[in-house]
N, CA and C atoms as a LAMMPS dump frame, in Angstrom:
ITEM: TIMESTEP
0
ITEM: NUMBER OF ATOMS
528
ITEM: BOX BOUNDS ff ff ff
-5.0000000000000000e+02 5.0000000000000000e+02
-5.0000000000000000e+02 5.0000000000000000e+02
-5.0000000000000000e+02 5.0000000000000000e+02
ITEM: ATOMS id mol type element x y z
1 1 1 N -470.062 88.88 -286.721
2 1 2 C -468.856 88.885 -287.533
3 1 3 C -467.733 88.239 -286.718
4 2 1 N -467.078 87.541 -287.445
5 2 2 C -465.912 86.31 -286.593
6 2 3 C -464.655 87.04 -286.528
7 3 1 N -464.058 87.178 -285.382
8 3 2 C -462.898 87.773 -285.356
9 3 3 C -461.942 87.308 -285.683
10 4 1 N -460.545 87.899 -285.884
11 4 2 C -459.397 87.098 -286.504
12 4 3 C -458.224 88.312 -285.881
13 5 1 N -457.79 87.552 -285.038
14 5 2 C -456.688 87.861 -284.273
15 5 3 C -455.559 87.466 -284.478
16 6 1 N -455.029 88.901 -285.456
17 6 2 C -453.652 88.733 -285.724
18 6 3 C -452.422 88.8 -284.604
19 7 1 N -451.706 87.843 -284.239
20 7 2 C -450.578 88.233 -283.387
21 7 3 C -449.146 88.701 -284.186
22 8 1 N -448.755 89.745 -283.316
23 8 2 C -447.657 90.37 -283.972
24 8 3 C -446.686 90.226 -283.241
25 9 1 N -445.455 89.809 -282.867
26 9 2 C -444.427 89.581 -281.608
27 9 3 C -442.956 88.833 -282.398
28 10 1 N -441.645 89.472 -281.495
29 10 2 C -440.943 88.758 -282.051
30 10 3 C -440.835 87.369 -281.699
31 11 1 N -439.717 86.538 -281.881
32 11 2 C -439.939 84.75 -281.658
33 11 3 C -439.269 85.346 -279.861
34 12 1 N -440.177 84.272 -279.533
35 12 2 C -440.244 84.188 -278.2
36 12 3 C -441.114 85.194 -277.163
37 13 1 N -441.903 86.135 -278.072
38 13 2 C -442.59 87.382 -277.056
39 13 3 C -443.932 86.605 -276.233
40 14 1 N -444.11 85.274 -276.918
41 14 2 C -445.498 84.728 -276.37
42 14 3 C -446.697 84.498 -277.199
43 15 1 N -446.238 84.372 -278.77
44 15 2 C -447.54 84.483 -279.376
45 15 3 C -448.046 82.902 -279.141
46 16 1 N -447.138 81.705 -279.026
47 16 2 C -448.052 80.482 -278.773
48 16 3 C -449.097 80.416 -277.899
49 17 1 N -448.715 81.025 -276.64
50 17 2 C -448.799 80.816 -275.322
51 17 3 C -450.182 81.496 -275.42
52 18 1 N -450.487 82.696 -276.208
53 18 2 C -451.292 83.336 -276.287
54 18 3 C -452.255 82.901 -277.038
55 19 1 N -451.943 82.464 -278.113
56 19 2 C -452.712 81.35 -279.278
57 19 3 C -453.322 80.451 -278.971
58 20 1 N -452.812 79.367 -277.916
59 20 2 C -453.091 78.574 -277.232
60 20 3 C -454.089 78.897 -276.213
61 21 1 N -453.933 80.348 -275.323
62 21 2 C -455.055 80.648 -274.467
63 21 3 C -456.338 80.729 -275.163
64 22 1 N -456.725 81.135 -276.343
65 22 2 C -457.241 81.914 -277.042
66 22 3 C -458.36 80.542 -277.225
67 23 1 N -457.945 79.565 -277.784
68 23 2 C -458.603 78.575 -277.982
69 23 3 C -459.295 77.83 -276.876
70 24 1 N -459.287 78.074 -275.856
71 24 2 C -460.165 77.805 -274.992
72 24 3 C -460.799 78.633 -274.092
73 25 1 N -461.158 79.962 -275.335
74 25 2 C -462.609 80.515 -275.721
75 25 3 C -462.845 81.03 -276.973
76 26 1 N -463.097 79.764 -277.327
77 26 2 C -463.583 79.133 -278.707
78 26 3 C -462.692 79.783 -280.126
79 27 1 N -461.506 80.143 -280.056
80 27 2 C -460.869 80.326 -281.14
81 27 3 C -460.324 79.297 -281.707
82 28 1 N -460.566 79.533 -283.064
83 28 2 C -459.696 78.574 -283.744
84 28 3 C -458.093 78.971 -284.577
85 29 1 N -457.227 78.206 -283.612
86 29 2 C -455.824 78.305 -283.774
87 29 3 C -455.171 78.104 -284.626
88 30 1 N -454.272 78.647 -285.346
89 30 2 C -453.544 78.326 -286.924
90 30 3 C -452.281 78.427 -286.8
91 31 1 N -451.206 77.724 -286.615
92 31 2 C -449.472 77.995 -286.367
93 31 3 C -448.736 77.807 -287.642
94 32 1 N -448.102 78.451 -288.259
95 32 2 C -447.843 78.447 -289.075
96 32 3 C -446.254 77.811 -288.827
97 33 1 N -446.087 77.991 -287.666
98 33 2 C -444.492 77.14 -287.1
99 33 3 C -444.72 75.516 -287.329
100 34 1 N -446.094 75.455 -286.522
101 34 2 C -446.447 73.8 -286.228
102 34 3 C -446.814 72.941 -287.623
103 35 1 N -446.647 73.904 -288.643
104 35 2 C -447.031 72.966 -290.219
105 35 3 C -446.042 72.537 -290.633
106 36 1 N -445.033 74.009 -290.202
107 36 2 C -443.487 73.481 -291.023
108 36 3 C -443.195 72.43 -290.55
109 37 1 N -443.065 72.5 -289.084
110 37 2 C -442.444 71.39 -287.928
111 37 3 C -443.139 69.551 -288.713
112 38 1 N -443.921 70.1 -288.959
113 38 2 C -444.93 68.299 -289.125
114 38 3 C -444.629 67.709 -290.328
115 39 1 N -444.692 69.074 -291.457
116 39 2 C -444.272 68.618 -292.922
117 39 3 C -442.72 68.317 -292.769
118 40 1 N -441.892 69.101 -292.37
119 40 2 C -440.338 69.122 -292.584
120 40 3 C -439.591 68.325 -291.166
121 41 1 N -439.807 68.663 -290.013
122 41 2 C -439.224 68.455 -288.815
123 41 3 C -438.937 69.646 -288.269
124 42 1 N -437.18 69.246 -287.505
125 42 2 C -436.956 70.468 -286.798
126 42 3 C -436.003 71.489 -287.671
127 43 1 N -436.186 72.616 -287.302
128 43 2 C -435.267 74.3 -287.846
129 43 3 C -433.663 73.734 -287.39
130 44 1 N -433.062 73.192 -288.769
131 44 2 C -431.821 73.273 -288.374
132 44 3 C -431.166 71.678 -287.83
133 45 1 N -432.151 71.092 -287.571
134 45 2 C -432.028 69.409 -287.476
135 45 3 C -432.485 68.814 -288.908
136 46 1 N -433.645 68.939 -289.055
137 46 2 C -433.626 68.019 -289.841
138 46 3 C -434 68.507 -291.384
139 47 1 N -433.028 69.74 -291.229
140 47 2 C -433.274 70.583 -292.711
141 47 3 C -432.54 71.931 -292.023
142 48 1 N -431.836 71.875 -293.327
143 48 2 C -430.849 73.612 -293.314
144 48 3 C -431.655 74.741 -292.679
145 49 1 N -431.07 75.706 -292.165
146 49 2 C -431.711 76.603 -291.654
147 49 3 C -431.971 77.341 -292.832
148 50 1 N -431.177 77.675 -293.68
149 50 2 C -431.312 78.481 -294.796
150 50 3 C -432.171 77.747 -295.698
151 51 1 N -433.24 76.905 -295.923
152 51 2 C -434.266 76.587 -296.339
153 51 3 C -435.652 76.836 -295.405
154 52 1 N -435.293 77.111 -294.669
155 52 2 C -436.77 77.72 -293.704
156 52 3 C -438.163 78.405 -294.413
157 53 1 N -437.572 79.593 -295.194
158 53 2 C -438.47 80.41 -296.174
159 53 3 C -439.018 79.546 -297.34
160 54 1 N -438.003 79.242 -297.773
161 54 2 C -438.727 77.992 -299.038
162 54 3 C -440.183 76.773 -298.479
163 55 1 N -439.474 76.639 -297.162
164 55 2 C -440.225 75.452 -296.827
165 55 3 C -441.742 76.293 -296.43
166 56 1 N -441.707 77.481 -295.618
167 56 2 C -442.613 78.041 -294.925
168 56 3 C -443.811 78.545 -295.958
169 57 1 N -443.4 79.101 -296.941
170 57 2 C -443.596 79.787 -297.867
171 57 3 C -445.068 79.278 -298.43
172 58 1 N -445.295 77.891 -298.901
173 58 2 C -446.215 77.152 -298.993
174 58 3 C -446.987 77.202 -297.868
175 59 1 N -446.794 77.118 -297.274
176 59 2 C -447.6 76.315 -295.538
177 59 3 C -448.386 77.535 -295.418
178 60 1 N -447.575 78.679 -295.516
179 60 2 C -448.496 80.25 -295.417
180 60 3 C -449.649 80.127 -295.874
181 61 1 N -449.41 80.104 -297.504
182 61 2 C -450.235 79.789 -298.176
183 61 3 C -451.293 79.132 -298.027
184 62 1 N -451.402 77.634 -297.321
185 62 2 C -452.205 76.749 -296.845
186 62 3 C -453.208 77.216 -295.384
187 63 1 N -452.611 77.76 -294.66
188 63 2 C -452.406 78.245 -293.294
189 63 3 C -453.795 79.706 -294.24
190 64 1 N -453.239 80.495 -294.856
191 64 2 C -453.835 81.572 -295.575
192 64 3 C -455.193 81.007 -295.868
193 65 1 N -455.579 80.231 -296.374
194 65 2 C -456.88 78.973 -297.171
195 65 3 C -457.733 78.565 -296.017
196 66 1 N -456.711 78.375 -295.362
197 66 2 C -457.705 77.337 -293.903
198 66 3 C -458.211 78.806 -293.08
199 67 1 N -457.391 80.189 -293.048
200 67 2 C -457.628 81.425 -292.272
201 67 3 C -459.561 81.87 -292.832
202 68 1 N -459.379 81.752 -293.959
203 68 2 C -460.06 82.285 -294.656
204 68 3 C -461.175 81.046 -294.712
205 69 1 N -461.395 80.572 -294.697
206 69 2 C -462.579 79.01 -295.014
207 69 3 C -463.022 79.014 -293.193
208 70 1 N -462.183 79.47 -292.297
209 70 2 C -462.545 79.454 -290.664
210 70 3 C -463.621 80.691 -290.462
211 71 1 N -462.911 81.825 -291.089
212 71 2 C -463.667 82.75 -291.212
213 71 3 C -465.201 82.847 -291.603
214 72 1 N -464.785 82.407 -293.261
215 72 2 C -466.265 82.784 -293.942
216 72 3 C -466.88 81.307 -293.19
217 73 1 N -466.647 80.952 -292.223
218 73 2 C -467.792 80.166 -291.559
219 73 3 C -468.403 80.328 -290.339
220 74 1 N -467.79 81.609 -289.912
221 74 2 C -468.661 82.568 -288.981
222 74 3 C -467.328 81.974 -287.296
223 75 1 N -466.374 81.259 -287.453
224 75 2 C -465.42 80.992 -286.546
225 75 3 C -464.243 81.988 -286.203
226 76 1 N -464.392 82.2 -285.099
227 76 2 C -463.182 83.36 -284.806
228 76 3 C -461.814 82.145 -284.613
229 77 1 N -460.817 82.885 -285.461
230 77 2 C -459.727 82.615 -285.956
231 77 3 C -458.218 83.217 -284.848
232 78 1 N -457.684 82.435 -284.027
233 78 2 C -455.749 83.588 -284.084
234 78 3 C -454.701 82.728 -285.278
235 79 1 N -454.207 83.799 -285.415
236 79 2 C -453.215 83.279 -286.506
237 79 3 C -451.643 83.235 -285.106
238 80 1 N -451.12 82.794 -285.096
239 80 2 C -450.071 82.179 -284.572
240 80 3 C -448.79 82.303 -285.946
241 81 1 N -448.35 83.226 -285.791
242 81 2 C -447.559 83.627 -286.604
243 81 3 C -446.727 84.877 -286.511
244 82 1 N -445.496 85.5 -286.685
245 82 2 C -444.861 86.378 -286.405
246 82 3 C -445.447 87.776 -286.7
247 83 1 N -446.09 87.735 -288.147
248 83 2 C -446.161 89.347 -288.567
249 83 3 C -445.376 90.28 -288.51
250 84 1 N -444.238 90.293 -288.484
251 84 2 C -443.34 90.803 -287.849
252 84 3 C -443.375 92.181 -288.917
253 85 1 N -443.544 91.982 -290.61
254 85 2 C -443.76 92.95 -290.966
255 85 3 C -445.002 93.863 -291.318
256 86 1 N -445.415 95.774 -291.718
257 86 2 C -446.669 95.744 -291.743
258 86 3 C -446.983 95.489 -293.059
259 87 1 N -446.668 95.335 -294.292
260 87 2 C -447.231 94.657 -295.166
261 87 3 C -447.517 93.321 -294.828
262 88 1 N -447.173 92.478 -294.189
263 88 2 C -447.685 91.196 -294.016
264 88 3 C -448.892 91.421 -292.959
265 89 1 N -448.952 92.335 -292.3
266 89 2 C -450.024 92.029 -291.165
267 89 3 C -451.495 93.245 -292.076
268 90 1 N -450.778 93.682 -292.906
269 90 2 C -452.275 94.47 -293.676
270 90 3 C -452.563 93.331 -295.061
271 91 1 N -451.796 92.226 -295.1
272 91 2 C -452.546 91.334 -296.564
273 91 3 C -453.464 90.552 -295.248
274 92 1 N -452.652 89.836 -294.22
275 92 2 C -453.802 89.089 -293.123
276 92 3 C -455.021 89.761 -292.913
277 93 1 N -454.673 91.249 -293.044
278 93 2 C -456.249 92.133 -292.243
279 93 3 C -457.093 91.794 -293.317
280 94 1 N -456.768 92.345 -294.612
281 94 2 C -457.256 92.676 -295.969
282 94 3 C -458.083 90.841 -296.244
283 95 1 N -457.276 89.6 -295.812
284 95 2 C -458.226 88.544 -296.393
285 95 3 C -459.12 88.235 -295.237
286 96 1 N -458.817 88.806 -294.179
287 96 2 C -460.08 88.663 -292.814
288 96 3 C -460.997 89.291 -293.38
289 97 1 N -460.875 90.673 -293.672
290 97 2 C -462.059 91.593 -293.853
291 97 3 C -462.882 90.927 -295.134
292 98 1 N -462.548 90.234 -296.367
293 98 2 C -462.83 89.874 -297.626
294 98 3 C -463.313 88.389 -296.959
295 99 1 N -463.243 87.947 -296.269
296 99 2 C -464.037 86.968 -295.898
297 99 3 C -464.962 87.024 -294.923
298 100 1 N -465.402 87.863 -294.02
299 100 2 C -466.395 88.811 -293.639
300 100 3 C -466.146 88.552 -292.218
301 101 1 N -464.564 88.914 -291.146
302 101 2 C -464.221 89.09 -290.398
303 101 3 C -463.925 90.506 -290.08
304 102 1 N -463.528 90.393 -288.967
305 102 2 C -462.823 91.645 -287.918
306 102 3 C -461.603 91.4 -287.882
307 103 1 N -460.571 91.919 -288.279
308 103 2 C -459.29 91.394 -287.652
309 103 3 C -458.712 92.415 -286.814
310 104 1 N -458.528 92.367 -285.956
311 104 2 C -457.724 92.606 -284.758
312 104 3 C -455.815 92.262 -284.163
313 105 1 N -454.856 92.968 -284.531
314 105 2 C -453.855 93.335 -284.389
315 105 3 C -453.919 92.84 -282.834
316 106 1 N -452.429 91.948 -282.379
317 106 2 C -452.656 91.94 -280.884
318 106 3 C -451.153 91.671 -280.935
319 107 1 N -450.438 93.289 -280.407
320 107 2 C -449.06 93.11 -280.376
321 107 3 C -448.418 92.237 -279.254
322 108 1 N -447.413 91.412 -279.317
323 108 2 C -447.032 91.551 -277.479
324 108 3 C -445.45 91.573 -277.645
325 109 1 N -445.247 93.029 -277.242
326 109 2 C -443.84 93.426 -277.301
327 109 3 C -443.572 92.815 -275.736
328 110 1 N -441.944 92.924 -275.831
329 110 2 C -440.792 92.241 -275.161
330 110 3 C -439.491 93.21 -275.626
331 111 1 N -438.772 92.878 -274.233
332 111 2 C -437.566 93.527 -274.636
333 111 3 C -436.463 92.472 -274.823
334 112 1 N -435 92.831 -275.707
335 112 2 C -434.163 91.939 -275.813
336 112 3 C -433.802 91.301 -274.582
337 113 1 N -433.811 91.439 -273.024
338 113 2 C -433.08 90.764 -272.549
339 113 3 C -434.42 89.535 -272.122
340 114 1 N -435.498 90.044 -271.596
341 114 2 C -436.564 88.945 -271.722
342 114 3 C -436.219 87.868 -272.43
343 115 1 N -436.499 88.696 -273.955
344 115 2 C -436.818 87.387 -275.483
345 115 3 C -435.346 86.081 -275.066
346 116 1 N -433.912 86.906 -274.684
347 116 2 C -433.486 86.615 -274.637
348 116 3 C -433.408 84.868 -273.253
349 117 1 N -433.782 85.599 -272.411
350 117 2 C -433.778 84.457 -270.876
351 117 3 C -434.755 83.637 -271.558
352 118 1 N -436.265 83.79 -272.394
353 118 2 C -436.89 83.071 -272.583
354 118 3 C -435.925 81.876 -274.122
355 119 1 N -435.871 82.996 -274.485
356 119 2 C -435.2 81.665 -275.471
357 119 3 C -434.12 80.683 -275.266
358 120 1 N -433.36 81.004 -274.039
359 120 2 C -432.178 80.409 -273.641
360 120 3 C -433.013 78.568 -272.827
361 121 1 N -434.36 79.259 -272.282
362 121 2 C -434.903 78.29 -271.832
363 121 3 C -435.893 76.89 -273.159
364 122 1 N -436.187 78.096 -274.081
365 122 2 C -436.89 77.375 -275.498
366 122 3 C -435.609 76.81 -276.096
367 123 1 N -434.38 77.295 -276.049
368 123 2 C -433.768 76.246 -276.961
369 123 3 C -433.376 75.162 -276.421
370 124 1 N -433.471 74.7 -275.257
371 124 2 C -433.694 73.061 -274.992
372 124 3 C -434.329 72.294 -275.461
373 125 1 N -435.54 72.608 -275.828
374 125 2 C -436.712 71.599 -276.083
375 125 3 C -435.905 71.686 -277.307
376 126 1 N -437.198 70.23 -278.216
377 126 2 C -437.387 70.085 -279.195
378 126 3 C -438.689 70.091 -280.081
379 127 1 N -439.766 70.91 -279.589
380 127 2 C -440.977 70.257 -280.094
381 127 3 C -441.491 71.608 -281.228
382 128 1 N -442.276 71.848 -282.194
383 128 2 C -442.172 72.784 -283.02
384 128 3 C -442.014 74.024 -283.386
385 129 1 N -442.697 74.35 -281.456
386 129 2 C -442.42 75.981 -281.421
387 129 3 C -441.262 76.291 -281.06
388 130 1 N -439.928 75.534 -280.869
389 130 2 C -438.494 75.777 -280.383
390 130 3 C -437.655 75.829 -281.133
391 131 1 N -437.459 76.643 -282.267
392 131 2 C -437.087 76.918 -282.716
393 131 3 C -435.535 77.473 -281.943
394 132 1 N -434.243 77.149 -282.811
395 132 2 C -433.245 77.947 -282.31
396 132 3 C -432.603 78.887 -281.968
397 133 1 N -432.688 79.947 -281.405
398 133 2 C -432.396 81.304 -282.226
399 133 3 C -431.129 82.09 -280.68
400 134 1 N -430.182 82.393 -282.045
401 134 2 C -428.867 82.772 -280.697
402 134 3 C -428.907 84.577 -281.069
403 135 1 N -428.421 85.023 -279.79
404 135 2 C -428.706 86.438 -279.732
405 135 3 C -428.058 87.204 -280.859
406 136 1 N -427.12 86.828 -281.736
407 136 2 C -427.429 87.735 -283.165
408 136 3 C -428.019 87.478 -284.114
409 137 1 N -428.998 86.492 -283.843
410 137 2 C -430.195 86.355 -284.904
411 137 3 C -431.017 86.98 -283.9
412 138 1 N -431.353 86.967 -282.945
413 138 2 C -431.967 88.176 -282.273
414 138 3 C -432.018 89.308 -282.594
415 139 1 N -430.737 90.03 -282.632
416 139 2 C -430.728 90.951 -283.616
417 139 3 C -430.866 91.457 -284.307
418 140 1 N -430.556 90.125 -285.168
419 140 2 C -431.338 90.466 -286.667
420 140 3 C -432.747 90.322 -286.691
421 141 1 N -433.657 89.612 -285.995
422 141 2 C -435.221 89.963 -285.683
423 141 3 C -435.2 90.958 -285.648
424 142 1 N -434.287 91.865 -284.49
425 142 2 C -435.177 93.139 -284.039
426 142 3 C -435.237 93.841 -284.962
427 143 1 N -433.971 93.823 -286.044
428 143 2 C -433.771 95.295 -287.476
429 143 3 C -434.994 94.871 -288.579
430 144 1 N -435.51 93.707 -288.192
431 144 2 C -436.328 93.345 -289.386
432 144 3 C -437.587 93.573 -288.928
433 145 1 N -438.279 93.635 -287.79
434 145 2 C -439.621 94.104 -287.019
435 145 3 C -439.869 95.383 -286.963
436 146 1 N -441.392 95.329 -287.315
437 146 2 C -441.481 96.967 -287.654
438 146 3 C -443.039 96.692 -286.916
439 147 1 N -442.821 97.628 -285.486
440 147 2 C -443.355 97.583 -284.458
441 147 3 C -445.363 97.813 -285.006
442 148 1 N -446.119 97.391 -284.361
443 148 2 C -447.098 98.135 -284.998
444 148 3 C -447.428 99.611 -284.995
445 149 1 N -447.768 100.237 -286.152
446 149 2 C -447.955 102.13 -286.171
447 149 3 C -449.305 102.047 -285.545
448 150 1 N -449.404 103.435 -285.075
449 150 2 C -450.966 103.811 -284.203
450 150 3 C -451.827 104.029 -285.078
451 151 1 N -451.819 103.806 -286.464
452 151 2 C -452.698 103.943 -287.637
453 151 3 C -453.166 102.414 -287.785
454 152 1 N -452.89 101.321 -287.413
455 152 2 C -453.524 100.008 -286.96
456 152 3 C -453.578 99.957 -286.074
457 153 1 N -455.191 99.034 -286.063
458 153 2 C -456.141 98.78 -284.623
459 153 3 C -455.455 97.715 -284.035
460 154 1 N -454.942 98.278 -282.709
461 154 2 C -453.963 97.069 -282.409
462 154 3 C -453.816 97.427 -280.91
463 155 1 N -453.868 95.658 -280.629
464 155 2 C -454.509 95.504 -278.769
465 155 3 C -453.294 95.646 -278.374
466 156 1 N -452.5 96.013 -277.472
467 156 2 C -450.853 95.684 -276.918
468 156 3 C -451.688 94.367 -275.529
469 157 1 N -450.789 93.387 -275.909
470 157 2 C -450.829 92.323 -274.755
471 157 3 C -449.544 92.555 -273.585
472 158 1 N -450.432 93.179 -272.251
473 158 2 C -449.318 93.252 -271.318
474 158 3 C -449.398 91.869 -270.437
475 159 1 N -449.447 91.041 -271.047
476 159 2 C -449.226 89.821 -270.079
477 159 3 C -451.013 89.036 -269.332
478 160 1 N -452.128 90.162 -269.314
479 160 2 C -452.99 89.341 -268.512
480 160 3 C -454.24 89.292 -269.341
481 161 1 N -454.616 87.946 -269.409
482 161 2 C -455.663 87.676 -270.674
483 161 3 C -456.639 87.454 -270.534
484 162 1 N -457.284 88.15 -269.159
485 162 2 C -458.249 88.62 -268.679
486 162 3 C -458.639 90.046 -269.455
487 163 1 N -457.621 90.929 -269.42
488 163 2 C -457.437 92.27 -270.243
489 163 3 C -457.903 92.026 -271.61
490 164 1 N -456.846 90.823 -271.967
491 164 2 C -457.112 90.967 -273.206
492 164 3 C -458.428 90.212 -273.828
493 165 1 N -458.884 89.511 -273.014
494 165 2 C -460.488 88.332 -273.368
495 165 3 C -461.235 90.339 -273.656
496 166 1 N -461.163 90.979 -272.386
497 166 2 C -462.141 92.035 -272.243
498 166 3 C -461.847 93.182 -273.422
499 167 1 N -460.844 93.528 -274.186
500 167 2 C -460.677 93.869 -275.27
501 167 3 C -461.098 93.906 -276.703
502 168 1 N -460.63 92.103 -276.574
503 168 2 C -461.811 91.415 -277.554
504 168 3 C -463.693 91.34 -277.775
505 169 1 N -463.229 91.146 -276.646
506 169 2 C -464.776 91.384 -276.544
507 169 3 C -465.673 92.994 -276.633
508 170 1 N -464.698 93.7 -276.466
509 170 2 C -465.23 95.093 -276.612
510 170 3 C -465.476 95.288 -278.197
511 171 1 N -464.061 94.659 -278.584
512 171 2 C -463.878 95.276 -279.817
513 171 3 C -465.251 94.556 -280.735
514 172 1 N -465.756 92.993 -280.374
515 172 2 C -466.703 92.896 -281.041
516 172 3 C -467.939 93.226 -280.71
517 173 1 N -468.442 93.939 -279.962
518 173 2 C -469.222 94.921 -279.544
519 173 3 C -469.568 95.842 -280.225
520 174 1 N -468.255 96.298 -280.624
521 174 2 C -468.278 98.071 -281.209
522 174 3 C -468.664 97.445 -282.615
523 175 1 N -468.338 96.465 -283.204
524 175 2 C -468.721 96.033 -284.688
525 175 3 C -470.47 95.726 -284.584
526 176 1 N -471.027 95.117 -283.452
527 176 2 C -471.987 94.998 -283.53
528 176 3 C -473.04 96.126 -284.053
């Protein structure tokens, strides 16, 4: 059974970085940042910020199609995406499981002043995952994130992905 590793984190906790590790052992990666970025450009350059949701909204959707077609083909999947809420991270579980995956919750909390030093360094760039974000939209992330509950199966990523390869791998074990 193909796993599907949901990441849950606010912007900047590390879900690329993690997404990106992931795929070179053998996951297949899905960003739901990097569709907008390609279809539209950049957050706030080259389109209103306040069209973000409109634009994203679709791509989910697409991003959702390709989750599910990776799956039912026996390919372990990370989704690269916020989740930030738990209705959104129980419809992701719900189309893993309906396409005959495991999905796996993989939080990686951060605290504001971290998210913060890291984003001060991400908003230089320009490339899709750099998104802008100034510390009272920070804010407003944090009132809108709803941490994962201990009633979902959910890995906490403390930083070493050695831990977390050995997690994964447990966890598809125990399905075996």
């Amino acid at each position: 059974m193909p796993l599907a590793v949901l990441l849950a984190g606010l912007t900047g906790s590390g879900k690329t970085t993690v997404a990106e590790a992931l795929t070179g052992h053998g996951f297949t990666r899905l960003s739901v940042d990097e569709e907008v970025h390609r279809l539209h450009g950049r957050y706030g350059v080259d389109y209103p910020e306040n069209t973000y949701f409109e634009r994203e909204r679709p791509v989910v959707e697409a991003i959702r199609q390709r989750f599910i077609k990776e799956i039912e083909a026996g390919n372990d999947v990370v989704l690269d995406h916020g989740l930030w809420r738990r209705t959104e991270r129980d419809a992701w579980r719900q189309a893993a499981r309906e396409a005959g995956g495991h999905p796996l919750v993989v939080y990686l909390p951060a605290d504001r002043d971290e998210l913060l030093r890291r984003l001060a360094e991400r908003n230089q760039r320009e490339d899709a995952n750099a998104l802008m974000v100034t510390p009272e939209a920070l804010d407003d992330f944090f009132a809108r994130f709803d941490p994962p509950a201990e009633d979902e199966e959910v890995i906490v990523y403390g930083g070493d992905l050695d831990v977390l390869l050995a997690a994964l791998g447990a966890a598809r074990h125990r399905q075996d």
